[in-house]
N, C-alpha and C positions, 0 to 999 in steps of 0.2 A: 691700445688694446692691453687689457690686464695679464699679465702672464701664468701661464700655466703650472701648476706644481704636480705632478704625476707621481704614483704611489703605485707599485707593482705587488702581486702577492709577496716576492721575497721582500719587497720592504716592509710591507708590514709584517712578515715574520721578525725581520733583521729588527724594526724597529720597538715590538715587542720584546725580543730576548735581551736589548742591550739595556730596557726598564724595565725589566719586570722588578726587578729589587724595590720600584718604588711601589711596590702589592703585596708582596708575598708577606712581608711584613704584619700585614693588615690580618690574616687567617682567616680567611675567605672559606669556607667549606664547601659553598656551591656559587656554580657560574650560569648565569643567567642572558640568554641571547636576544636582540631583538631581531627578528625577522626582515629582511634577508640577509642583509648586510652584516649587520651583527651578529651575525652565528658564528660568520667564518672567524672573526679575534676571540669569541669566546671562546671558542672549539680551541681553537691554539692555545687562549691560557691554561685552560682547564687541563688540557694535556699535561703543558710544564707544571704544571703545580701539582698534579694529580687528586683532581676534585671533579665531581659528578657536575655536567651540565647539561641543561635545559633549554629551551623558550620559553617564553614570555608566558604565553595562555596557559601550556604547562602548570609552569608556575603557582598561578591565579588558581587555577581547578584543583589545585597540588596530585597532580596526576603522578603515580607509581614511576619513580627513577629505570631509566633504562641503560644497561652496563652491557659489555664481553667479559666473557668467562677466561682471558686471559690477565685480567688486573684488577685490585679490590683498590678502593678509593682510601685516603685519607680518615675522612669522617665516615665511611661505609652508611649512606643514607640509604633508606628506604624510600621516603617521601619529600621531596623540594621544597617544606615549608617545617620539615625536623631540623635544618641546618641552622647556626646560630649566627653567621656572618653570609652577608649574600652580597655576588656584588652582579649589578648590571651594567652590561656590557654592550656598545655601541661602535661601529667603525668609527664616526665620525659625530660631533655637535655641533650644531651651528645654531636655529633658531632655536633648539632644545622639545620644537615640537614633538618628537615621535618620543625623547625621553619622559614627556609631561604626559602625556597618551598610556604609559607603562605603568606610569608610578600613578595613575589615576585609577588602575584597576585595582590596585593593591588595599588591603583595610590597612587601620590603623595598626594593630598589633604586629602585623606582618612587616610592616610599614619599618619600622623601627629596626629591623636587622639588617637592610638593607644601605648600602653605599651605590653609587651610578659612575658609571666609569668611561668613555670615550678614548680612544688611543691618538687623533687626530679633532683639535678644537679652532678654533677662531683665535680666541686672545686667550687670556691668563684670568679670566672669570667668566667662562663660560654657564648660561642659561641649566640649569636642572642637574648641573652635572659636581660630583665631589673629587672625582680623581681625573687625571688624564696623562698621556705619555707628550705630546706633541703639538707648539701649535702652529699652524700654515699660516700664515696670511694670503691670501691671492686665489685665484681660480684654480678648483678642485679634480683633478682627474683619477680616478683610479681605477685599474684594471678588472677590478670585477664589474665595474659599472658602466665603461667605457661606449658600449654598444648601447645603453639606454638611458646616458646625458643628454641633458635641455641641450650641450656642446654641439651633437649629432646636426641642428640645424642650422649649424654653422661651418660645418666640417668638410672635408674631399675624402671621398674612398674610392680605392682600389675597387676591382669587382672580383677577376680571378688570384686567387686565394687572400681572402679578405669574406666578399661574401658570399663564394663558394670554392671547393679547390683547384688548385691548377689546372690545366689540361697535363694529359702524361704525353711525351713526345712522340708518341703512336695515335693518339688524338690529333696533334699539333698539326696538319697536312693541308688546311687552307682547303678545307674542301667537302668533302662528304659526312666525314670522323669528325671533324672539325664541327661539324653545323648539326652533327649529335649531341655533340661536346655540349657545346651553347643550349639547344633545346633539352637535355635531362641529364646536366649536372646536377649531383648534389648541392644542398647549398650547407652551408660552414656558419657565420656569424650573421646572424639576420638583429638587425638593429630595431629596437624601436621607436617608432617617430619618425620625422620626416628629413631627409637629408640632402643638405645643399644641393652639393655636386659629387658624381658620380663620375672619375673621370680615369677614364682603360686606356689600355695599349691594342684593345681590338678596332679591326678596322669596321670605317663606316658602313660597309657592307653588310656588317651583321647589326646592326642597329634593331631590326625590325626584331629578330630572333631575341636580342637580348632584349629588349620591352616583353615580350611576353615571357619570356622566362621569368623579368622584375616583377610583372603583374601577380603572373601563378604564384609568387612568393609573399606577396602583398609588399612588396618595397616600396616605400617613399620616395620620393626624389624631383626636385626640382628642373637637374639640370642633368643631361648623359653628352659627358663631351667625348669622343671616339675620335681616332686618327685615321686624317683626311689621306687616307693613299688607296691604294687599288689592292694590292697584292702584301702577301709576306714577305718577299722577299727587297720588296722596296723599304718595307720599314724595319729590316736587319739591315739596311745600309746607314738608319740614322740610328741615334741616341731617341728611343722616343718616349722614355721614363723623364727626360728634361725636354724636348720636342714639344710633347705632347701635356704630360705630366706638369711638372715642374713652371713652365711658365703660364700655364692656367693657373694654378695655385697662387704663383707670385702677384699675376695682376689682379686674381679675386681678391673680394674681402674677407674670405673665410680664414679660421683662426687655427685648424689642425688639417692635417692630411695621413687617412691609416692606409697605409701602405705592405701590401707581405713580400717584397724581396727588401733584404737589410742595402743591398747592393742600391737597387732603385731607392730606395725609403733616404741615405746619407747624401745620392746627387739631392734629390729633390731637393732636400735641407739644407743642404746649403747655396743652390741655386736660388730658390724661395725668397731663404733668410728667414723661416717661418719652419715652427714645429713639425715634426712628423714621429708618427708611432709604427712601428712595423710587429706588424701580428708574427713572422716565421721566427723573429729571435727575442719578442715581447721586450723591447727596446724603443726607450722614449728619445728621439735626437733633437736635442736645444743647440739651434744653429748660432746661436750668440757665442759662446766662447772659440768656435771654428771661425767665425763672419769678425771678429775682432783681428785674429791672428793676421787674414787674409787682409783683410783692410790696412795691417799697421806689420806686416810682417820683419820688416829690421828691426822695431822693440822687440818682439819675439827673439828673434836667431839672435840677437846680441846676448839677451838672456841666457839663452840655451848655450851661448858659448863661452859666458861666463864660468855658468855653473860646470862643465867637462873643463874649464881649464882649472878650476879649482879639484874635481876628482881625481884629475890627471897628477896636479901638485900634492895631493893626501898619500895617492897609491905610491909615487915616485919620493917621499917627501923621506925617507929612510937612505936612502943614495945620494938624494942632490947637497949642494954646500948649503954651510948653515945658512947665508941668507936668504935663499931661496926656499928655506924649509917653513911648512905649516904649523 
């Protein structure tokens, strides 16, 4: 299975601000977004550099710049097609389709102020594109997209707080409250497309209730696996985030699991041995570097007590005799 590489908004903030040097150089006067994805890195450069930015169609139409009456731009444009350097702006390139779709609406003269830019690429010659910050190799996750990845038909999720919120502990009563809960919760992140598995810590009893609340939602889903007990109080006597949770996930073939407790989200993962995302702390857990330690744990602690017995000899290395000093 290829592995996942996961990109959260602050990364791509972080991973913006620690390249922009390789742009700013460039004097860019206006930033150019492609829809949807691409607005959010433009909107961030544009900020840092403090230049007016747009959309794509915008653009094209050269439709009237829109500003706050608390900052005056750089080049103080009027019009998206007065700027003399342009650059477009993409989260990500891969086939370069959506950037060949952009730059096909543009004429020729217009054509020519423009640079295409991607903060996340495939290789080091990526399709349509002149600039880029980054390149991944591997399967692509990132957080704004998360919920409407091809991934999605591959994936486990959580149901309470995931695709709708928790119950409050005045809800939580296994009963009445409880089976209002289920029938008119809100719902939180509605995915689209179709999803594996759907796999709760509610019990099978509510099965029927939670299918019609998935329907009224239009949710997808292949599989709803629910824990096989009677009451609440039976399943506060197990673990049922690894019960239940956890070794579904391990024996399926799915490749992620969104999880909203970080608590349940870190057993899973490392019970699994398999990724897991947790929506409550927007935290991606790659069980490989925990799943080695646990596997091989005396490489580790010999490490670990190498290194403190060397801190130990740095801090103390002013008092002990000269042979034993660092």
């Amino acid at each position: 299975m290829e592995k996942l590489i996961f990109k959260s908004y602050a990364d791509l903030s972080n991973d913006i601000k620690k390249n922009l040097h390789l742009i700013t150089q460039e004097g860019f006067e206006l930033i150019v977004g492609l829809p949807r994805s691409g607005m959010i890195p433009a909107y961030m450069i544009s900020a840092y550099l403090n230049v007016d930015c747009t959309d794509i169609d915008a653009f094209v139409n050269n439709t009237k710049l829109q500003r706050g009456i608390t900052r005056t731009t750089k080049a103080n444009l009027t019009y998206p097609q007065d700027a003399k350097k342009v650059l477009i702006v993409d989260d990500s390139v891969y086939s370069g389709k959506s950037m060949k779709l952009a730059l096909d609406k543009i004429d020729g003269e217009v054509a020519k102020k423009i640079k295409t830019f991607a903060v996340y690429v495939n290789d080091n010659n990526p399709p349509y594109t002149d600039l880029y910050f980054e390149i991944l190799k591997g399967k692509k996750l990132f957080e704004w997209g998360i919920y409407h990845n091809n991934i999605i038909s591959n994936c486990c999720f959580d149901i309470d707080g995931v695709l709708c919120r928790d119950p409050l502990p005045e809800e939580d009563d296994d009963d009445v409250k409880y089976r209002n809960f289920i029938e008119n919760v809100e719902p939180l992140f509605l995915p689209t497309g179709r999803i594996h598995s759907l796999v709760t810590n509610r019990l099978e009893k509510y099965r029927e209730l939670t299918e019609v609340w998935l329907k009224k939602h239009n949710v997808l889903y292949d599989n709803l696996i629910m824990v096989q007990l009677s009451n609440k109080e039976d399943k506060n006597l197990i673990d049922a985030s690894i019960d239940n949770k956890a070794k579904y996930y391990k024996k399926s073939s799915t490749e992620l699991f969104i999880e909203s407790s970080f608590n349940q989200a870190e057993k899973i993962a490392i019970f699994a041995g398999k990724p897991v995302y947790c929506t409550d702390t927007n935290t991606y857990i790659d069980p490989s570097p925990i799943n080695k330690i646990l596997n091989n744990p005396s490489s580790y602690f010999s490490i670990k007590k190498n290194y403190w017995k060397h801190k130990i000899k740095v801090f103390l290395s002013p008092v002990l005799p000269k042979k034993y000093k660092v």
